[in-house]
N, C-alpha and C positions, 0 to 999 in steps of 0.2 A: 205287489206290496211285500208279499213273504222276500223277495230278494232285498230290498232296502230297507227291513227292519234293523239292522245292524245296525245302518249308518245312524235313521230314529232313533232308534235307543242311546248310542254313542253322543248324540246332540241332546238329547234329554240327561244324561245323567252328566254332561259338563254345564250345562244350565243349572242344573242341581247343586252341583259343585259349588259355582259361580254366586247363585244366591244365599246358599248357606256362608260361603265368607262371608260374603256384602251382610247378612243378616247377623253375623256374629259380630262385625266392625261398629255397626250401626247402633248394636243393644251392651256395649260393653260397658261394665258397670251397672246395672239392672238392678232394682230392688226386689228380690227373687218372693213367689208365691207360695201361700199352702204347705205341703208335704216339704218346698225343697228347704223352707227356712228349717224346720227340722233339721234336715239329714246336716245342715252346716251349723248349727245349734249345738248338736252333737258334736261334728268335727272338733267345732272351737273345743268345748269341754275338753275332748280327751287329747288336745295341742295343753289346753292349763295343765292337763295333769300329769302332760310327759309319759303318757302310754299311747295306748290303742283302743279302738269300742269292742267291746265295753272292758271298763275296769272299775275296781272296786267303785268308784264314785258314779257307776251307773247301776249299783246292786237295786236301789230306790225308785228304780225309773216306772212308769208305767206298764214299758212293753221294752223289748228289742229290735230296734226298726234298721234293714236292710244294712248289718253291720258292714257286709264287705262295700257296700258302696259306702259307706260313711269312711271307711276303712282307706280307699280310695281316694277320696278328699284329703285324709288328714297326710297321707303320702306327698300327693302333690302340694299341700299347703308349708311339708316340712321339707321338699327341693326345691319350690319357686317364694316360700316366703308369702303366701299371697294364695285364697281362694279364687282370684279371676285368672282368667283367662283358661280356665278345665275347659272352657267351650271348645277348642282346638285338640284335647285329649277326646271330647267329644266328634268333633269332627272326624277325626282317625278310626275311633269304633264305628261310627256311622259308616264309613268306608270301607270298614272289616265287616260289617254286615251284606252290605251289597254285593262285596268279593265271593260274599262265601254263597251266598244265595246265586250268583251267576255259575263259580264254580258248581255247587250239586245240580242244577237245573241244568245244563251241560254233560255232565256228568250221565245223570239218567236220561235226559231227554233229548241231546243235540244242539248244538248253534244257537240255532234259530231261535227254541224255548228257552236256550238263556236271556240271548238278546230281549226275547218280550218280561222275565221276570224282571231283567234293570228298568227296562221301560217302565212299567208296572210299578216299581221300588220308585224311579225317578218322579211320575206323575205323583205318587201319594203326598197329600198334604201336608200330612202330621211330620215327614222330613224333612222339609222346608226347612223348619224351625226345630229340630229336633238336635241340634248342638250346644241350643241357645243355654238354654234352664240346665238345674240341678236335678233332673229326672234318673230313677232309677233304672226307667225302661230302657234306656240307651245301653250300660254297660251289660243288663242283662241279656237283651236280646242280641249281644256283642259276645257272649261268650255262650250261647245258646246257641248261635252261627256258628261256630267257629267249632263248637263238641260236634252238629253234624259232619261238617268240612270234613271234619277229622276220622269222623264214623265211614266216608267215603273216599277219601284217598286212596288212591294207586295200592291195592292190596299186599301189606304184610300180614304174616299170621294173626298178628293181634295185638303190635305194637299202638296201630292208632285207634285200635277202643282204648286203651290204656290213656293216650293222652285225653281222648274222646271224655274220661271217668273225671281226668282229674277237670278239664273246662266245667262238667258238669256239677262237680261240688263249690268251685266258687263261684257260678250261677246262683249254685244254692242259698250261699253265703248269702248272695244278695235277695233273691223268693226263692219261696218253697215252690215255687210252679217249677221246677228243674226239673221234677218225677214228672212230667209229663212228655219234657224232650227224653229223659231218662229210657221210658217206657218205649216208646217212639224208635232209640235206638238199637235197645235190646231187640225189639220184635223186626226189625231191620236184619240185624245178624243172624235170628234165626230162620228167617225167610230164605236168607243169601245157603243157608246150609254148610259149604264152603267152611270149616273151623268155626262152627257157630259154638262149640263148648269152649273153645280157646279163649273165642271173642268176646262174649258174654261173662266168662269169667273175669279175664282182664277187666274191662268194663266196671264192671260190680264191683273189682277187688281196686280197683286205681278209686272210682268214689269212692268207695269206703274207706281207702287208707287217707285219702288226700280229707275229707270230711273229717275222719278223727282228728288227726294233723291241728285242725283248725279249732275243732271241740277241744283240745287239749292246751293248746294255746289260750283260749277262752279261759279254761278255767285256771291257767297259772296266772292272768292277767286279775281275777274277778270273780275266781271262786263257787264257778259256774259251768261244766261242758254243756257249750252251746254252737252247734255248729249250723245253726239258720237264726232265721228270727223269730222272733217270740210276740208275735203280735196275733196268731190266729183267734186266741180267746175275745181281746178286743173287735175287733173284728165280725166277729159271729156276735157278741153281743148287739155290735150297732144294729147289727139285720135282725135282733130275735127279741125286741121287747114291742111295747103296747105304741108307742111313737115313732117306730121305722115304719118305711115305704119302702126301702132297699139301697136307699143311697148311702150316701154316706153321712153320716147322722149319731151322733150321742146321747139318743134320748135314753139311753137305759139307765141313765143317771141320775132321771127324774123318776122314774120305773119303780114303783112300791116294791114290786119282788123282787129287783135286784137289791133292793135298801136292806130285805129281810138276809140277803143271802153275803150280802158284804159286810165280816166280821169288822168290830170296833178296831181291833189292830192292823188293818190292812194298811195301812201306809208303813207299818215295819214291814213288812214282805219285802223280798226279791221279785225280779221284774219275771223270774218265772213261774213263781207262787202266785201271783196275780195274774197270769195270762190263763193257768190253768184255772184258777178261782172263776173270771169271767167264763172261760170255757166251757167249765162244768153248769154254771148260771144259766147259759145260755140254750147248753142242750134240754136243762129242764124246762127253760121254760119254753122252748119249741114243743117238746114231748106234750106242755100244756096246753100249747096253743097249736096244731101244726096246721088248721087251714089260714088262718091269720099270717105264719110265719110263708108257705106255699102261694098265698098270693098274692105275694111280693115279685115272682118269676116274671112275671110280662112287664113291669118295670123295669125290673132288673136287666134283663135280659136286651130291651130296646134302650135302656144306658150302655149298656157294657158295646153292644156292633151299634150303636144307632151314627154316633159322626166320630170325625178321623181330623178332629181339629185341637188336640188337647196341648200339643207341645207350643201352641202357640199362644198360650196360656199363661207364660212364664214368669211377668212380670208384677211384682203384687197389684193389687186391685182389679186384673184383670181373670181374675178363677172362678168358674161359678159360684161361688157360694156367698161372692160379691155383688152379683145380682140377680139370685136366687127369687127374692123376695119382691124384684120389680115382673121378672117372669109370671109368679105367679100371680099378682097384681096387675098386670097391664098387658090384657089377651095381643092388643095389637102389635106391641112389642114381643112380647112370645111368639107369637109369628114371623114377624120379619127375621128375628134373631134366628129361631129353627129354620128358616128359609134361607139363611145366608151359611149356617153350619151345614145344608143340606147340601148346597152347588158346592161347598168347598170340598167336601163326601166324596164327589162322583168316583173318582179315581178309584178312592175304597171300597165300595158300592161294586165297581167293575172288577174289583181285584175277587171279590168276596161270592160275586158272583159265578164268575169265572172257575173260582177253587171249588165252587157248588158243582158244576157242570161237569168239573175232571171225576170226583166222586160219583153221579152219577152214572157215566159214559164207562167206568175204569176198576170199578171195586167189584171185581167179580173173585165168583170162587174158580180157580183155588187161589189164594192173594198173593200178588207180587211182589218181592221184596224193597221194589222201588218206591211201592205205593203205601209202604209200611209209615213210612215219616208222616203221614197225611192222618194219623191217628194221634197226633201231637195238638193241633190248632181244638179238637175237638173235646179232648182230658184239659187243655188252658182252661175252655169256658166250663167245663163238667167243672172244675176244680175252685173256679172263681163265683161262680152263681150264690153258693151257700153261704157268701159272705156280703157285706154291703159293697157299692161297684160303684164307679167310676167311669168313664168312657175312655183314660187311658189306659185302663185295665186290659185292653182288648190287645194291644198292643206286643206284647210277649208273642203271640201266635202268629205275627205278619209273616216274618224271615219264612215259614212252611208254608202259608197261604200263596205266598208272592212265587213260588219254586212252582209248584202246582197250576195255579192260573196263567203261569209262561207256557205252562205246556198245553193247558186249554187251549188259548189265544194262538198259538200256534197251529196247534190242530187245525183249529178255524178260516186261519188263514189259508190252511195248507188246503184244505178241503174246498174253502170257493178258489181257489186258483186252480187247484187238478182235479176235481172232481169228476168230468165229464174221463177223460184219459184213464186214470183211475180204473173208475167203472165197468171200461169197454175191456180193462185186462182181469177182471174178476180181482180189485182188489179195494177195500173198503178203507177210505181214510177213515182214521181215528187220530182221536186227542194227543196232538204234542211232537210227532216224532220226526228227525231231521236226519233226511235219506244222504243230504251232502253232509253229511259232518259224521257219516259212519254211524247214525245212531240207530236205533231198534227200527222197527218198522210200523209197528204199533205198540201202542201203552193198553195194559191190562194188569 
């Protein structure tokens, strides 16, 4: 099996290919859902006002919602004339995702464990359809790839954390979950030891230059340094009044305490006055309530990994929150529906499993610098829980999940085919490593 995983994987990720065109011809022109009418909401706006997001005419706004991909749209809307067809801008990052996930997974682990993380990347559902919609997760997790990629290249002193810093500030641009790959690759460079002050410098000093860059531009646009989004406050409020369960949810607007704590002039505010107004709201009243607010987690939590079906979502009418309300209404329909989101899962399910198993089998002391990145999937969810959740949420973590569970599956492989051989020479198969392709011999 381990010798014909190539070719497997090679047939899975041109079927991949193949359907995501076919699925991009098929949907073109879509009456887009939820979150995406926003982000082109926006776009239009700052096409009337002959800038960029935000500008003064978004001083007003509620929050600042994932500027560089908004940022992103109005680019392409101001070369093609036209918001359709970003599905094919789409397509290309989806494929810079995968590139970069085979490249590091090769890199640390051999051949073999790359060919299982495309496999891996190819089976998952959520890419199917992942070109289709106005999703945010595409470009981020597109330039979150690409700052690893770049974290692992053919070693110069410290040129490619440098570019590594700047991918990572217009991630940021788009979520603040980028300190999580951030984290992920600093403690990478320090592991490596190898100019780890060089690296980490660079690193640090390329986000920070490239983040100001963007804060400074912000604010001659809008009168604002704002170099992410400004939506955290909203956010934690949905998760922290008397009407949340942890989804995604407005109730704090019915919320007596927020009514006491939202001054008469808030509609004069800027969108950052308001995000930290909610912010501060929010933390009191978690301080008030914190078992109320804490047991919201086992929800949260089975939204955020529970199914891997959200990009295919994209069309209006078709977003949970459209039928939310028969779910909770019509047990038998809640069933079939979670039974039909479950089989589409499996993939993810295997992917998530799998990335379990390498952490088990691999995180020993003293820790390896390879296995530094596998601290990134775990700060996404550390980072995202506190806030109300979604189940495309989970999605920023894949590209490391998908690197990781190649090298499981490998392992696995490798172990029922030579296990017996192996054995008789005293040496122990472990998770991931690919003895033809020059790689380590074991992962630890």
């Amino acid at each position: 099996m381990r010798d014909h995983i190539g070719k497997i994987a090679l047939a899975a990720v041109a079927a991949l290919f193949a359907a995501q065109v076919l699925l991009l011809l098929q949907n073109a022109g879509f009456a887009p859902s939820d979150d995406q009418k926003t982000y082109l909401y926006c776009a239009e706006r700052a096409m009337e006002s002959g800038g960029w997001y935000p500008s003064e005419t978004n001083l007003g706004d509620s929050f600042l919602f994932a500027p560089g991909y908004v940022n992103m749209l109005v680019l392409h809307r101001r070369i093609f004339g036209t918001f359709g067809g970003f599905g094919w801008i789409n397509l290309l990052m989806s494929a810079g995702i995968l590139a970069s996930v085979f490249f590091v997974a090769k890199k640390f682990f051999g051949r073999t464990a790359a060919a299982c993380s495309a496999l891996l990347y190819a089976a998952a559902y959520s890419n199917w359809f992942l070109p289709i919609g106005y999703f945010s997760e595409v470009p981020f997790a597109f330039s979150m790839s690409a700052a690893v990629a770049a974290a692992v290249l053919p070693k110069s002193k410290w040129a490619n954390f440098a570019l590594a810093g700047v991918m990572l500030a217009l991630g940021n641009w788009i979520r603040p979950l980028a300190i999580a790959y951030f984290m992920g690759i600093a403690l990478y460079a320090a592991l490596e030891r190898k100019y780890a002050f060089a690296r980490i410098a660079a690193l640090c000093a390329s986000a920070a230059l490239a983040a100001a860059a963007i804060g400074f531009a912000s604010k001659s646009s809008c009168g604002i340094f704002a170099f992410q989004s400004a939506t955290s406050g909203l956010n934690l409020a949905g998760s922290a009044n008397k009407f949340a369960n942890g989804l995604v949810g407005f109730g704090f607007e019915r919320d007596e305490f927020y009514r006491k704590k939202i001054p008469a002039g808030f509609g004069g505010l800027n969108f950052a006055q308001k995000d930290a107004l909610f912010r501060d709201a929010a933390a009191g009243w978690i301080a008030e309530n914190p078992a109320a607010y804490l047991s919201q987690l086992p929800l949260k939590t089975a939204v955020l990994l529970g199914f891997d079906t959200w990009s295919e979502r994209f069309e209006k009418g078709t977003g949970l929150s459209s039928i939310r309300e028969k779910i909770l209404s019509d047990k038998a329909f809640a069933v079939k529906y979670c039974a039909g989101l479950f089989v589409k899962s499996l993939a993810y399910y295997a992917a998530l499993a799998l990335f379990a198993l390498y952490l088990a089998k691999n995180l020993k002391s003293p820790p390896r610098a390879r296995n530094a990145l596998a601290a990134a999937p775990v700060l996404v969810v550390a980072l995202t829980l506190p806030f109300m959740v979604t189940d495309r949420y989970h999605y920023p973590m894949m590209p490391i999940v998908w690197i990781y569970a190649g090298a499981a599956l490998a392992g696995l492989l490798r172990s029922g085919e030579n296990r017996a051989p192996e054995i008789s020479s005293g040496k122990t198969p472990l998770c991931g490593a690919d003895h033809a392709s020059g790689g380590p011999s074991k992962i630890s």
